[in-house]
N, C-alpha and C positions, 0 to 999 in steps of 0.2 A: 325824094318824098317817101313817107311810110304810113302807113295807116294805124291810127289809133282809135281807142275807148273813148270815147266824151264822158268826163262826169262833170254832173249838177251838182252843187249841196252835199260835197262829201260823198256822194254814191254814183258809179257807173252806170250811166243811161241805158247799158243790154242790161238784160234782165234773163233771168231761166227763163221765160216765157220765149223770148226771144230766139234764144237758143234754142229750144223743142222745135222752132217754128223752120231755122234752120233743118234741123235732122229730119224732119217729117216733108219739108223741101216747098214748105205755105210761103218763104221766104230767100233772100238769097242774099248776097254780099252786096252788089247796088242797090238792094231794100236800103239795106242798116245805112250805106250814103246816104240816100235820098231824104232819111227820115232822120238825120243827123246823128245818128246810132255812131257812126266812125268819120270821122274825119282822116283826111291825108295830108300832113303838117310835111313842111319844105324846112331845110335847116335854120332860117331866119326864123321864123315864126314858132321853133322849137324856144329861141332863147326866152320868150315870152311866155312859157308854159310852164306848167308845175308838172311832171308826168310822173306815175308811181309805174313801179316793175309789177306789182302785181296788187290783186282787191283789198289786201290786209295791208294794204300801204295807203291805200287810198284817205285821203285828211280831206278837213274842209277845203283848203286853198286850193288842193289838186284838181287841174282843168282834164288834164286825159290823163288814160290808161293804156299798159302794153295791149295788144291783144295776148300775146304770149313772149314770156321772156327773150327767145332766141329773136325777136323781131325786133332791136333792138340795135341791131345792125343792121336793118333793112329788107325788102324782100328778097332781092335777089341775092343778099349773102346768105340767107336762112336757106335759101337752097343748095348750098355746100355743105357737106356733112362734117358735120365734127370743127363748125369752126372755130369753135374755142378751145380746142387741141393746138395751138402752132408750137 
């Protein structure tokens, strides 16, 4: 499982708002769960998704977004450095 972006209508449901809310620490990462900000998609439920790499990809039909590109292969490989070096 990996967590992603929800988008609506072509546009990613965080918003800068969101984010400030983050760094200022008014929110946190079970917020954005809770309020359906992210989702954590299992590899089945991937096949049913439209997911863009990043917000300048994001189209009408797309359901989520990366949070960031390197997550993409997951959490736990995002924390090996340099995984796209082999």
């Amino acid at each position: 499982m990996r967590p992603l972006v929800v988008c609506k209508a072509g546009k990613p449901v965080l918003t800068q708002e969101h984010i400030n809310d983050l760094a200022l620490g008014l929110k946190d990462f079970p917020d954005f769960i809770r309020q359906g900000i992210i989702e954590y998609l299992d590899v089945n439920e991937e096949n049913n998704c439209f997911i863009a790499l990043s917000e300048k990809e994001v189209r009408l039909g797309t359901t989520h977004m990366e949070i960031d590109p390197f997550t993409i292969l997951g959490v736990v490989a995002g924390l090996i450095p340099y995984p796209h070096h082999n």
